[in-house]
Structure formats: C-alpha cells, structure tokens
C-alpha positions as CSV (number, residue, x, y, z in Angstrom):
1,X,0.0,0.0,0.0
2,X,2.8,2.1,0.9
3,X,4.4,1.8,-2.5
4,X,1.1,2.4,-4.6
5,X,0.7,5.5,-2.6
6,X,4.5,6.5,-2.9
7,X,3.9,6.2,-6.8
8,X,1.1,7.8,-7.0
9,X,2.7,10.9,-5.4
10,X,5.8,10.2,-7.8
11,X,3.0,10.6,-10.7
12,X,1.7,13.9,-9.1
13,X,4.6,15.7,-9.3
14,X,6.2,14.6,-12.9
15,X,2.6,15.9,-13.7
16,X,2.9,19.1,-12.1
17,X,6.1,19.3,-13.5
18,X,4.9,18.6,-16.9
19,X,2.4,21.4,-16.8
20,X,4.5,23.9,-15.6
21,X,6.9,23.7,-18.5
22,X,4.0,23.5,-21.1
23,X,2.4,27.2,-19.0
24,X,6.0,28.6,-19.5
25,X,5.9,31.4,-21.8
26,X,8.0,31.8,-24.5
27,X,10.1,34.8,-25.5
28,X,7.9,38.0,-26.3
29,X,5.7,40.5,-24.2
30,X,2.2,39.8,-22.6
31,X,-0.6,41.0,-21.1
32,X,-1.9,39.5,-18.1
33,X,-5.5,39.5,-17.2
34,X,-7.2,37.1,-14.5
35,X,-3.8,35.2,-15.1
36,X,-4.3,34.7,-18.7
37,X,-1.1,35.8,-20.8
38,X,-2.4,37.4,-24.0
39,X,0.7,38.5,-26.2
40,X,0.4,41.7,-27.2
41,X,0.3,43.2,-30.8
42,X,3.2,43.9,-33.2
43,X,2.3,46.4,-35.6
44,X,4.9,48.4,-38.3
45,X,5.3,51.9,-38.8
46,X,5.8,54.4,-41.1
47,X,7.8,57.2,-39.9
48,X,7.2,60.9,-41.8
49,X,9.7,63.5,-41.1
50,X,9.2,67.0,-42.4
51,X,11.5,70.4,-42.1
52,X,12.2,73.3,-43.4
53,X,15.0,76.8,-42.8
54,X,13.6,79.6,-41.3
55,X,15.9,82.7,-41.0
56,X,18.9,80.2,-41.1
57,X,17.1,78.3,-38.4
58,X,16.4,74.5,-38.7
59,X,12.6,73.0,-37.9
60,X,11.8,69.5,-38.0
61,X,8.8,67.5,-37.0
62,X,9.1,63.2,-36.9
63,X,5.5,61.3,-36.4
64,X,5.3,57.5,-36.2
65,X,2.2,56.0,-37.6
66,X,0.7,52.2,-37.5
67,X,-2.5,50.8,-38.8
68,X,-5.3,50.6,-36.8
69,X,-6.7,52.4,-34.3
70,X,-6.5,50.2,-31.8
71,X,-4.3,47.6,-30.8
72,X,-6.7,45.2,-29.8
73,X,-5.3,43.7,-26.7
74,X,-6.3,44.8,-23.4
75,X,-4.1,45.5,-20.0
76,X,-5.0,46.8,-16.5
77,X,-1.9,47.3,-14.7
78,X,0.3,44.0,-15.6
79,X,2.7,43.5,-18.3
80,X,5.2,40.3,-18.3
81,X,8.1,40.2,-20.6
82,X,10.1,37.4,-21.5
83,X,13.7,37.3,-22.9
84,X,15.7,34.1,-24.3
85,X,18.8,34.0,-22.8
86,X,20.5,31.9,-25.2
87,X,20.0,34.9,-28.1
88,X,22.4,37.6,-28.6
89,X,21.5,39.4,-31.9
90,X,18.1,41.5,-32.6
91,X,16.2,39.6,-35.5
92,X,14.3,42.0,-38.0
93,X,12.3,41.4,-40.9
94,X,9.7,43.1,-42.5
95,X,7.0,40.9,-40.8
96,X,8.3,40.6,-37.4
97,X,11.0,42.3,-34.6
98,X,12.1,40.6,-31.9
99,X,13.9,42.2,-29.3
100,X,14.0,39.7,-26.7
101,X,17.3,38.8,-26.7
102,X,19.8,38.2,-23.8
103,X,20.6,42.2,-23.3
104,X,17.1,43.4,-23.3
105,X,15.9,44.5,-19.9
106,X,12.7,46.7,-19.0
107,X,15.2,49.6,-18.9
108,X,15.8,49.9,-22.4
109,X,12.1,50.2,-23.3
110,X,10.1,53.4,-23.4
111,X,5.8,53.2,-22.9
112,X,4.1,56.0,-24.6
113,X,0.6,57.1,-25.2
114,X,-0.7,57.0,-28.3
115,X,-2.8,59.5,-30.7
116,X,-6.2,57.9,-32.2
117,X,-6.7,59.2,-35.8
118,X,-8.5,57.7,-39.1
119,X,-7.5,54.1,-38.9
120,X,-4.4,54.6,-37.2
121,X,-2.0,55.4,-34.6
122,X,0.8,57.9,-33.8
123,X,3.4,58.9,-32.1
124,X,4.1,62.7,-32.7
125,X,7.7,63.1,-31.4
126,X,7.3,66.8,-31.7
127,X,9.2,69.5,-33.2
128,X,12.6,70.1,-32.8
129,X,14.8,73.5,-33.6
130,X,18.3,73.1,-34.7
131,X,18.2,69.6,-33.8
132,X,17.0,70.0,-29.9
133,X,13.9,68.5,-29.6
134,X,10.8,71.1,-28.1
135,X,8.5,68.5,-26.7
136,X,9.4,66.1,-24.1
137,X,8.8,62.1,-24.6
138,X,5.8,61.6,-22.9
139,X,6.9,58.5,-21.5
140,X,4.7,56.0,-19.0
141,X,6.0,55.8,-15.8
142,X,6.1,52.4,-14.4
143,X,8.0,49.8,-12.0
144,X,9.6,46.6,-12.7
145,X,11.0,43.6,-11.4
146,X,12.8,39.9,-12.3
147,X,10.6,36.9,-11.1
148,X,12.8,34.5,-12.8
149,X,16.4,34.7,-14.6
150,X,14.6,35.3,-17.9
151,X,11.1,37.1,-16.8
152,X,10.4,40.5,-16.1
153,X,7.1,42.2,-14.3
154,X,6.2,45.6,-15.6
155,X,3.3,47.6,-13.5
156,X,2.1,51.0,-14.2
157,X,-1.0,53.2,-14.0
158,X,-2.2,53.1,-17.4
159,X,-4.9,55.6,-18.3
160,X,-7.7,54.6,-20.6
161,X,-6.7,55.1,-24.1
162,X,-3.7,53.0,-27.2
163,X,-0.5,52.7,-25.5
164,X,3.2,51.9,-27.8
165,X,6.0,49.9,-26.3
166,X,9.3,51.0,-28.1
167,X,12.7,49.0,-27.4
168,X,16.3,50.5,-27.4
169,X,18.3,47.7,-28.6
170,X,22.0,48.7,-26.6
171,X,24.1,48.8,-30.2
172,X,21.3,51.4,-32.1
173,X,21.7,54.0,-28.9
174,X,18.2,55.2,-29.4
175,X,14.7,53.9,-29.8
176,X,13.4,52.0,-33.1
177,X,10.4,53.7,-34.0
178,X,9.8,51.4,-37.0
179,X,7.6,49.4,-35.2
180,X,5.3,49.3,-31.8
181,X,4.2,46.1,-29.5
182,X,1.2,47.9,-28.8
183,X,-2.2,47.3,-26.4
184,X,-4.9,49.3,-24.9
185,X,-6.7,50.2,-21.6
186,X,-10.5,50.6,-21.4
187,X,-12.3,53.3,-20.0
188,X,-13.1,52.6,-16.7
189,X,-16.9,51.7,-15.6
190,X,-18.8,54.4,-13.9
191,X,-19.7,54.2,-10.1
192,X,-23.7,53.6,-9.8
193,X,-24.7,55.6,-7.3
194,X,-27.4,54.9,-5.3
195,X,-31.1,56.7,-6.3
196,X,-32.6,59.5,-4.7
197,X,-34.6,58.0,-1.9
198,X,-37.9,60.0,-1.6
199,X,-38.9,60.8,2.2
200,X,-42.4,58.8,3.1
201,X,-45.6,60.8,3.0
202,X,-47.2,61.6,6.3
C-alpha cells in the first residue's frame, strides 16, 4: 500500500512538472489579465519626417504612424516580458521584430501614449529647432521587477486610451520607432450611485 501511494505521489509531481513547463511562456511581451497571458500586438510603422529653414534656423517634426486604431489587446496594470537568454543578436524582418534577446531589460524600453486618428496610430515626437527636440517624450512611468532569470514584471497606472511599447536595442543607442508592440486600456466603468430616496408621505 505504501508503495502504490508512494507512486502515485511520484506521478503527481512529474505531472505538475509537466504542466509547468507547457504554462511557460515563451520569449515576447504579454498581457496579463485574470492570469491569462495574451501576447500583445506587433504592428509596423511608417515614420514621416518634415523640415524646413527659417531665417537660417532649422525645424523639424518626426510622427510614427501604425495601422489601426486600436491595438486590440487589453491590459489593466500587468505587463510580463520574457527574454531568451541563449539569443544575442536582434532579429528583423519586415513581418516581425524581436527584441528579446539576452541584453534586453525593462530599462531599455520606453511606454508612450498613443494618438487615435482615421484608422491609425501615432506617435508625434514633436518638433525640434536646430536639432533640440521642443516636446518632451511623454513616456509611461512604471516599476519593474525579475521573477525568474529570464522574466520581467512591468506595473504601471495606465490611463484609458492606445498605448506603444518601443525597445532601445543597446548597439542602435536610441529607440526603433519602425515598429510598436502595442495594447490598450478601457475606460473605466462608472460608479452607480445609489437613487434618490424619496422621504415617506405623512
């Protein structure tokens, strides 16, 4: 009896143990809701810079755009992000960018909030005289911490509205705008209050 319960246990944990590995996530970035990882959306951009010489004086303007006007996937206040320690070099193709690589840490990533327009997104990085930039990065603030050698937890207080996740590989020394892992937060549901009570007549 002792053995058949011994085994049993034994079958427990390889089981446990089985269904830990398959929950693992793989490399990329998710959202988690209700403990459900949804990954969120890649999306490429077009980037439009215009300038022109005023006076001798040099004004620019850069907007990032991407299709859609909304990324689809929903987060509260959780964001997980999962690197693969074994890669060293960025892949990029016109379909996909992965960033997770062995370097990438949530300190080389920037959250912004995103402008709706017709069918699409931006990311205005504002105008910029003689090559100084006049409008700050409106960046997210949020905290993060390692919950395993290769996972990352990212918490913030996300306003309704489309949010952009942009990555500064260490090599490039500054964002790649190309492209956005993007999600969105929903407007928060009104407080019923309670209905006027009418005093009893007498």
């Amino acid at each position: 009896m002792k053995r058949i319960i011994t085994l049993f246990t034994a079958c427990l944990f390889i089981s446990a143990a089985v269904f830990a590995q398959d929950e693992k996530l793989t490399p990329g970035i998710y959202a988690i809701v209700d403990g459900t990882a949804t990954p969120l959306t890649y999306t490429p951009g077009m980037q439009s810079n215009t300038g022109f010489n005023v006076i001798g004086v040099e004004v620019g303007n850069s907007k990032s755009s991407y299709k859609g006007e909304t990324a689809g996937v929903l987060v509260t206040d959780k964001i997980v992000m999962v690197i693969d320690p074994e890669k060293k070099a960025i892949v990029k193709t016109p379909k996909k960018y992965d960033p997770f690589i062995k370097s990438m840490t949530p300190d080389l990533i920037m959250i912004v909030p995103l402008e709706v327009a017709k069918n699409k997104r931006v990311y205005n990085a504002g105008t910029s005289l003689q090559g100084i930039n006049t409008k700050k990065h409106t960046r997210i603030e949020f905290e993060w911490q390692l919950i395993d050698e290769n996972t990352f937890e990212i918490t913030g207080n996300f306003e309704p509205g489309e949010y952009g996740i942009y990555f500064k590989p260490a090599k490039l020394g500054n964002y790649d705008w190309s492209s956005i892992y993007g999600f969105c937060v929903a407007e928060k549901a009104a407080e019923e209050t309670p209905a006027d009570v009418e005093a009893p007549a007498e």
